[in-house]
C-alpha positions in Angstrom: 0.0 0.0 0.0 1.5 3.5 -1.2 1.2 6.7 0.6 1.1 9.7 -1.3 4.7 11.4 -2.0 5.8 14.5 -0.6 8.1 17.1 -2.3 11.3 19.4 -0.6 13.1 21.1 -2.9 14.7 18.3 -5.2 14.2 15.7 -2.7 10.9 13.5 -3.1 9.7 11.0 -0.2 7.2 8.2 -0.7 6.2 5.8 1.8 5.0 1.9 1.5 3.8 -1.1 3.8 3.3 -4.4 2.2 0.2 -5.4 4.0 -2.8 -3.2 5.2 -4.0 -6.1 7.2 -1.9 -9.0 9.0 -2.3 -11.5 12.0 -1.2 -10.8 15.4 1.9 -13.1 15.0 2.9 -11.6 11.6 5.2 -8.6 10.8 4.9 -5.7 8.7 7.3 -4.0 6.4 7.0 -0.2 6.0 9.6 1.6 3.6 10.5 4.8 3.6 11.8 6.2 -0.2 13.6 9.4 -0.8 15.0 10.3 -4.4 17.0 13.1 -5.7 18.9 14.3 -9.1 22.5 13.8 -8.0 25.1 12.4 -5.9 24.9 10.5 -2.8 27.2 13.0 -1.1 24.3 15.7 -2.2 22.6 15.3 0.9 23.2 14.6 4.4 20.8 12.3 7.0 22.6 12.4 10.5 19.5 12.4 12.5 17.7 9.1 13.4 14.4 8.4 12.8 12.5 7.9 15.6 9.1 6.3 14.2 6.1 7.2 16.2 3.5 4.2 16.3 0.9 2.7 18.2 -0.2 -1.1 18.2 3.2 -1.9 16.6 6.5 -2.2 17.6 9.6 -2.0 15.7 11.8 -5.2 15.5 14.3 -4.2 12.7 15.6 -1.4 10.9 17.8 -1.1 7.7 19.1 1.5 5.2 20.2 1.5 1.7 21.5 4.1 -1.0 22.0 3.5 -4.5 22.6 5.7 -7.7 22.3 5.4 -11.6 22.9 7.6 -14.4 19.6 9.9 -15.8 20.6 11.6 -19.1 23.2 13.7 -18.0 22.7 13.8 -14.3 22.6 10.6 -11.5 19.7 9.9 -9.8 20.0 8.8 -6.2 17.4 6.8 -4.2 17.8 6.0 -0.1 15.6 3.6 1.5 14.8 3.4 4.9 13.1 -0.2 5.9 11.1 -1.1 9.0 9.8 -4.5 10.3 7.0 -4.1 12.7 5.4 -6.7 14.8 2.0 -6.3 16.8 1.7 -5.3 20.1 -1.8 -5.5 20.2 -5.1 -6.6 18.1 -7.7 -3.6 16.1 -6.0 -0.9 14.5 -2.6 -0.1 14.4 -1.0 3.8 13.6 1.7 4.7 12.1 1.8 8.6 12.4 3.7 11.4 10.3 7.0 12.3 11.2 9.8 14.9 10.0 12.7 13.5 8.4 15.4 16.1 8.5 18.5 16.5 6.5 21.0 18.9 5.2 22.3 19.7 1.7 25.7 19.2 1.0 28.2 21.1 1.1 26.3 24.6 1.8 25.0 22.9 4.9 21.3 24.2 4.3 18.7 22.2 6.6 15.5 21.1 5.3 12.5 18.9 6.3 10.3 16.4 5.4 6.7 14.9 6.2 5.4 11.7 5.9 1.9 10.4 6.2 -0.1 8.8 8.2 -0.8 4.9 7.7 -3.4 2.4 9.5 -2.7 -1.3 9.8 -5.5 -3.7 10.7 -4.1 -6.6 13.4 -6.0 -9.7 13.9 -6.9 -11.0 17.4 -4.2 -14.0 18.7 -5.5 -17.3 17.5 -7.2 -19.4 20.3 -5.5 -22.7 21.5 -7.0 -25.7 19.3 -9.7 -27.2 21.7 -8.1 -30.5 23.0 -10.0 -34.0 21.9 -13.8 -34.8 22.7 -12.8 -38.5 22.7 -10.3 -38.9 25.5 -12.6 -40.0 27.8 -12.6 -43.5 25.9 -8.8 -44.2 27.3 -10.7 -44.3 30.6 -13.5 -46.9 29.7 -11.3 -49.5 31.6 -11.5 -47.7 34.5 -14.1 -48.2 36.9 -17.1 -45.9 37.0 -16.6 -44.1 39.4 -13.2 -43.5 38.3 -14.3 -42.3 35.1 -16.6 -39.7 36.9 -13.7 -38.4 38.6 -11.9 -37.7 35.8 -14.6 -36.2 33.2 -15.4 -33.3 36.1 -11.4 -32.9 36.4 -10.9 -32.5 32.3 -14.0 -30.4 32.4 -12.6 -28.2 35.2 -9.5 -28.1 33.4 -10.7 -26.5 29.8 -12.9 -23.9 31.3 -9.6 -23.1 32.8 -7.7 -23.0 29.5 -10.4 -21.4 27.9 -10.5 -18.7 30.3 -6.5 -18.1 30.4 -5.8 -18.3 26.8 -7.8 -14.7 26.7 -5.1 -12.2 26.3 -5.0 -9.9 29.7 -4.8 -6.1 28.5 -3.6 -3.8 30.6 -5.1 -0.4 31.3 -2.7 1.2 30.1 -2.6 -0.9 26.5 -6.2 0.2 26.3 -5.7 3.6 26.8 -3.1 3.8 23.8 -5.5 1.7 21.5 -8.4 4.3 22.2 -5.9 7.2 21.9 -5.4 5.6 18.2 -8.8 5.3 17.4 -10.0 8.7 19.0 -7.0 10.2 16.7 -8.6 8.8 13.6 -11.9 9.5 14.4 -11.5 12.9 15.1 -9.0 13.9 12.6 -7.9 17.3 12.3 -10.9 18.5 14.8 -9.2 19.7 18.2 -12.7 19.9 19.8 -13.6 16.0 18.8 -10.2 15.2 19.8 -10.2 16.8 23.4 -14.0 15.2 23.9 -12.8 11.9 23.0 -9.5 12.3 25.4 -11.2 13.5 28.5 -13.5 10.1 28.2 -10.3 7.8 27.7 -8.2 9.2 30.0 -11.1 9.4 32.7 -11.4 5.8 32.0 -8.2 5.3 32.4 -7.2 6.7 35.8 -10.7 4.7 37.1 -9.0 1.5 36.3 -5.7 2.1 36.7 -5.7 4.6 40.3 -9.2 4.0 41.6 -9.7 7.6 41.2 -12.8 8.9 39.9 -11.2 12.5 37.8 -14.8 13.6 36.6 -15.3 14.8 40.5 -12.0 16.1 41.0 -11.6 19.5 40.5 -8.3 20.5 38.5 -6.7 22.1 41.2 -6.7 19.1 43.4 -5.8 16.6 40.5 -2.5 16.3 40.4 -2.0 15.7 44.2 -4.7 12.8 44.0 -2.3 11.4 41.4 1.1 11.9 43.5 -1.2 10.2 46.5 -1.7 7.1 44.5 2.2 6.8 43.8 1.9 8.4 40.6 6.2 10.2 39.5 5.7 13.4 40.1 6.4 15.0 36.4 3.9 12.2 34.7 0.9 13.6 37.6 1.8 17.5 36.2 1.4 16.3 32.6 -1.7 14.0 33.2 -3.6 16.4 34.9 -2.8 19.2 32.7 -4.2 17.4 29.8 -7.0 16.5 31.5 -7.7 20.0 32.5 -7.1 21.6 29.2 -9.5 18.3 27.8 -12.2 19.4 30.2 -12.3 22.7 29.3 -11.9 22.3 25.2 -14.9 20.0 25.6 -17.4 22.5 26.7 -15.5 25.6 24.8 -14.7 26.5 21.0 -11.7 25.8 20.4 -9.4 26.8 17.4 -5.7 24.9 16.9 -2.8 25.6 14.9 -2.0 23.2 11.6 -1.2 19.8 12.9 -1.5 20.7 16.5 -4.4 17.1 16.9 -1.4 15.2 16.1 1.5 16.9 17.8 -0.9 16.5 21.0 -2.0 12.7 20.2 1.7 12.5 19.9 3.0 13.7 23.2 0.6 11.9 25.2 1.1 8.3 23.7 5.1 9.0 24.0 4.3 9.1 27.6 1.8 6.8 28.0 3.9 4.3 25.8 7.2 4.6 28.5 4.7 4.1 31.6 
């Protein structure tokens, strides 16, 4: 699947996963393709790339650089490669991000932005159900016996049944709502900002026992430090919440970008919890 390309001065970018769906034990490969008209020396990519992405995680990363002649100029194409494996099942994110470079040898900085990509991931595959027949090794045994040992196997595979069901986290539910409250509310700070203050509300319920939709804002953050939240992570947490509550309930008007540079910042956190 092809994202559209982007243009910075000569430099194009264009972006590429191989599957927009896969299951939750496969892996994902998502290239990253810049071209230019000239040398490899023409320009200069010290920065890493530090690929912001939710449901996924990365497991490799690779780079290559080739050039051929064009007429009378070279063209140059660099490749960055990914492989990504699921962290979790529904829909995985991988958001924009600046790739940054200079020109060679003047030195001049420039900038580029990719786009966002969605990857559905499959729920885990349950366990294959064990045989309906064993119970005729046991038909030797005496019938009481055999009573004894059906209620044990039965026992036994509600208890497989029941601990074969992935355990989520609250936090891993937070970041898969954060996704999907993203995508839903695009580039609509309002929407955004509802849909956070019910996540995160959510969140604190299950994960600190604290109620935040009777907490005032300036009593907040203490309630957080008091249930052994780090102090810098309570400042953060309750200021988004405030600033959440009160976009809710207010017009609101954002800068270019600014849903995703906020989506961004709070799953970074959320993400090293």
């Amino acid at each position: 699947m092809l994202a559209p390309t982007a243009h910075a001065g000569a430099i194009a970018v264009s972006q590429s996963v191989d599957k927009s769906s896969i299951a939750y034990t496969d892996s994902l490969l998502f290239d990253i393709t810049l071209r230019w008209e000239g040398s490899q020396a023409a320009y200069r990519f010290d920065k890493p790339l530090n690929l912001p992405v939710s449901g996924l995680k990365v497991k490799g990363f690779s780079s290559s650089i080739s050039s051929s002649p064009m007429g009378e100029t070279e063209q140059t194409t660099k490749k960055f490669r990914f492989v990504l494996e699921p962290v979790s099942a529904g829909t995985a994110v991988i958001e924009p991000f600046a790739i940054e470079y200079l020109s060679w040898p003047d030195s001049i900085p420039g900038k580029l932005m990719t786009e966002v990509i969605t990857v559905s991931i499959a729920a885990p595959e349950p366990p294959a159900p064990e045989s309906k027949y064993r119970w005729i090794l046991w038909l030797a045994v005496p019938l009481g016996l055999l009573v004894a040992v059906g209620v044990l196997v039965h026992v036994f595979r509600g208890k497989s049944r029941r601990s074969s069901q992935p355990v989520r986290t609250a936090r891993e539910i937070f970041l898969e709502r954060l996704a999907e409250v993203r995508l839903e509310a695009g580039d609509d700070l309002k929407k955004f900002q509802t849909g956070l203050y019910k996540i995160m509300v959510a969140f604190l319920r299950e994960q600190h026992n604290l109620d935040a939709a009777d907490i005032p804002d300036n009593e907040l953050g203490e309630r957080l430090l008091a249930a052994g939240v780090d102090s810098a992570v309570a400042d953060r947490i309750s200021g988004w919440l405030s600033r959440a509550r009160r976009d809710k309930f207010s017009p609101v008007s954002a800068a270019p970008g600014e849903t995703v540079r906020l989506e961004t910042e709070i799953r970074q956190l959320f993400e090293n919890l």
